[in-house]
C-alpha positions as a Python dict, from the first residue, in 0.01 Angstrom:
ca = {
    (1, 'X'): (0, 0, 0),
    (2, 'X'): (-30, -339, 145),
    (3, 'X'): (-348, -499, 264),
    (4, 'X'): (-279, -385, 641),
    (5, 'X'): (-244, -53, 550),
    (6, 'X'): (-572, -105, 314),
    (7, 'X'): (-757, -258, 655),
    (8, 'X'): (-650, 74, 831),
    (9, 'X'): (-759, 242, 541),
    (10, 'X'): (-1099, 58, 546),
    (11, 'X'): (-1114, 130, 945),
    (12, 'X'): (-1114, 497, 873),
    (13, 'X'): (-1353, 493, 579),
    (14, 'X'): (-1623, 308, 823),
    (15, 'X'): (-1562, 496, 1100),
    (16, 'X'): (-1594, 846, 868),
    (17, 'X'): (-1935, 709, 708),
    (18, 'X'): (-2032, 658, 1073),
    (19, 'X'): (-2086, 247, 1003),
    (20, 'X'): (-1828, 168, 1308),
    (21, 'X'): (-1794, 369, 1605),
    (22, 'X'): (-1444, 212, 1768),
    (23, 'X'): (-1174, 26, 1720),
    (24, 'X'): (-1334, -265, 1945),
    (25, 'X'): (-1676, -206, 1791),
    (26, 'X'): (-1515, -302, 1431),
    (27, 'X'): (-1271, -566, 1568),
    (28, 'X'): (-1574, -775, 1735),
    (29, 'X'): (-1764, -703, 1434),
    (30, 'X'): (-1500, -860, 1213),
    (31, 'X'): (-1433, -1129, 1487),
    (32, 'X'): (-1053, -1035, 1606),
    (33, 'X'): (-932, -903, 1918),
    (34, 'X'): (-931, -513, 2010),
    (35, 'X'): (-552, -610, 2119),
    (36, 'X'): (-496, -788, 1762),
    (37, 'X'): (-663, -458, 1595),
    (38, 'X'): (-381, -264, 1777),
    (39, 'X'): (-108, -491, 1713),
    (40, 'X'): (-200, -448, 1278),
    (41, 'X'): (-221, -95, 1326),
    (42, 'X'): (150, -63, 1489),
    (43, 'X'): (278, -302, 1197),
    (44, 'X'): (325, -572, 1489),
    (45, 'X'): (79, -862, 1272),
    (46, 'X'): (-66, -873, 992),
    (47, 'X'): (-444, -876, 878),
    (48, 'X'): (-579, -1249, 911),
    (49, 'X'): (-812, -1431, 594),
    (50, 'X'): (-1098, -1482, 855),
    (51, 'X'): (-1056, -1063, 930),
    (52, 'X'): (-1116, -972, 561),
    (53, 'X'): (-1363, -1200, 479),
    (54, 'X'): (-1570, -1060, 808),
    (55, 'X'): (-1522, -698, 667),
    (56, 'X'): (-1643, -814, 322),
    (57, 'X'): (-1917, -1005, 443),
    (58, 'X'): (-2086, -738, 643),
    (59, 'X'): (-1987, -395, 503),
    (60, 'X'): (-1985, -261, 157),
    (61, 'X'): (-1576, -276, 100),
    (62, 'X'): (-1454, -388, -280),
    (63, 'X'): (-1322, -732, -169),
    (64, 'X'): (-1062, -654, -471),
    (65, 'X'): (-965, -388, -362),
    (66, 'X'): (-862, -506, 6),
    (67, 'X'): (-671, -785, -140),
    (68, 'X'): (-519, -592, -450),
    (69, 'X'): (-548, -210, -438),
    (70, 'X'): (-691, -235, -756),
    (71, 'X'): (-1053, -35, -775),
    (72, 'X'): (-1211, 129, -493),
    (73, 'X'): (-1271, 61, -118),
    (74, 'X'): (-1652, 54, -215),
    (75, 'X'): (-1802, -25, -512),
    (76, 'X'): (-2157, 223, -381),
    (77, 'X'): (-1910, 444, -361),
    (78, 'X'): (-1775, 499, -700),
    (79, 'X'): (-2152, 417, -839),
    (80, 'X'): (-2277, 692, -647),
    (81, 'X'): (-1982, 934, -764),
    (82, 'X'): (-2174, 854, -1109),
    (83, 'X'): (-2509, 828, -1054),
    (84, 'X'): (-2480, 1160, -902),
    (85, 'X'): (-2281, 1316, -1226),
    (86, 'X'): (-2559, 1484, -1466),
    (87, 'X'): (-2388, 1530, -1761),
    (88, 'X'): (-2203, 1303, -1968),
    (89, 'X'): (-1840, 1517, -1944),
    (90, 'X'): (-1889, 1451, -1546),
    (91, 'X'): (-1962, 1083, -1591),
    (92, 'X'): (-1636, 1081, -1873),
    (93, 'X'): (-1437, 1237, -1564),
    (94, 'X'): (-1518, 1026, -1306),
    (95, 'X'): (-1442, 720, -1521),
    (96, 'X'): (-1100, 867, -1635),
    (97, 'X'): (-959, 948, -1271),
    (98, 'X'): (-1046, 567, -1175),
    (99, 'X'): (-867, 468, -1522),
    (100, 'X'): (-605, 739, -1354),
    (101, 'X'): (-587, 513, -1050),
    (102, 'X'): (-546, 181, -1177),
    (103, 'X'): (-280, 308, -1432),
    (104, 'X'): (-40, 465, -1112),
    (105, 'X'): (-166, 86, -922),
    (106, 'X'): (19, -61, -1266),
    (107, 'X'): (292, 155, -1241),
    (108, 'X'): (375, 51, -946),
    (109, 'X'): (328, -322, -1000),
    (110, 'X'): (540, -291, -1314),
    (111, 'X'): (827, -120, -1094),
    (112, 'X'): (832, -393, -872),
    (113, 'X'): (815, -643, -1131),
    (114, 'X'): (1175, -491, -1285),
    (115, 'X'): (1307, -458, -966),
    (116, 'X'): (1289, -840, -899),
    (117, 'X'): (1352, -910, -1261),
    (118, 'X'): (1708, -721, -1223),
    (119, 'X'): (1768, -915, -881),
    (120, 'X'): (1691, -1225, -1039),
    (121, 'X'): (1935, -1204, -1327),
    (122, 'X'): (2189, -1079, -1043),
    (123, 'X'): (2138, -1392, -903),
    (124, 'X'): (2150, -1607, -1222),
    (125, 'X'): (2505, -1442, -1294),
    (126, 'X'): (2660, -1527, -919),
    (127, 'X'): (2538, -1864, -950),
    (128, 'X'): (2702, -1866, -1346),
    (129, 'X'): (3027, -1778, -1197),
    (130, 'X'): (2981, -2004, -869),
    (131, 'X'): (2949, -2291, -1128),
    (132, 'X'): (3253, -2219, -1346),
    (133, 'X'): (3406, -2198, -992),
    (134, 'X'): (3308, -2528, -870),
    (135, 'X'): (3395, -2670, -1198),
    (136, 'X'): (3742, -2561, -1193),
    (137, 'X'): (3850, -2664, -817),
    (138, 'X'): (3715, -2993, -968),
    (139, 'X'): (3909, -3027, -1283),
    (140, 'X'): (4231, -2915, -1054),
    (141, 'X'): (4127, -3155, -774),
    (142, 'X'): (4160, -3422, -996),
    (143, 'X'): (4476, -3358, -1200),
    (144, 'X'): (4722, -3620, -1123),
    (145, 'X'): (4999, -3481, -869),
    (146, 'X'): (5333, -3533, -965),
    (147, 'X'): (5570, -3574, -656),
    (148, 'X'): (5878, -3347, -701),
    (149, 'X'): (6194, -3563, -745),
    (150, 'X'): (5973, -3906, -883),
    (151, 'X'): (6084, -4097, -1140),
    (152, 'X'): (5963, -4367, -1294),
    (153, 'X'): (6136, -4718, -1272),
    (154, 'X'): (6084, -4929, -1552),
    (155, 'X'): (5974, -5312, -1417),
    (156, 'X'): (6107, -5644, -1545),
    (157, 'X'): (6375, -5657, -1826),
}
């Protein structure tokens, strides 16, 4: 999920917990356009530093978790999952599906991380063989050329 999606995300949340009311309530709130709010939502732009910092700054969402993924949208939130938990195999629970979480959030990461590892050792081996290519027309290009036919003359005897 990238942080546009997580903005959507964060839209939603707000507007469930009843803290925004519309799209153009939460986009003056967070000081963008309702046109700009429409244009992240259809994938047109992308979410602006000035956006997130607004949302941050004036409702409860996990500022690492809008940039990252990693934790959740609200940090009441997942303190209140606890504080409501009366027993310690609740509490155990709670913390183990967040550990749940942030282990898929690594999964993913790691994925990603071979996947450009791979591409970048594809690369590394085209450029290898672009090298010994280069370095070949070279060493050809400058071999001495031998007309057909040419002899040599030997010069004052």
């Amino acid at each position: 999920m990238n942080i546009s999606e997580r903005f959507l995300e964060v839209f939603d949340y707000l507007k469930n917990s009843k803290q925004v009311g519309s799209q153009k309530e939460f986009a003056k709130k967070i000081g963008i356009s309702p046109s700009m709010f429409t244009e992240i939502s259809n994938g047109r732009s992308g979410v602006g530093l000035s956006a997130i910092q607004n949302i941050v700054l004036n409702y409860d969402i996990d500022a690492n978790w809008l940039l990252t993924g990693r934790g959740g949208i609200s940090n009441k939130m997942y303190s209140a999952n606890i504080s409501q938990a009366n027993d310690p195999f609740s509490i155990l629970l709670l913390k183990v599906e967040e550990q749940a979480k942030q282990i898929g959030i690594l999964e993913k990461e790691l994925q990603l991380y071979k996947e450009e590892d791979s591409l970048i050792k594809s690369h590394a081996q085209r450029i290898e063989t672009l090298e010994k290519e280069i370095a070949a027309s070279r060493k050809k290009d400058s071999a001495p050329i031998v007309a057909e036919g040419a002899c040599s003359v030997g010069v004052g005897k």
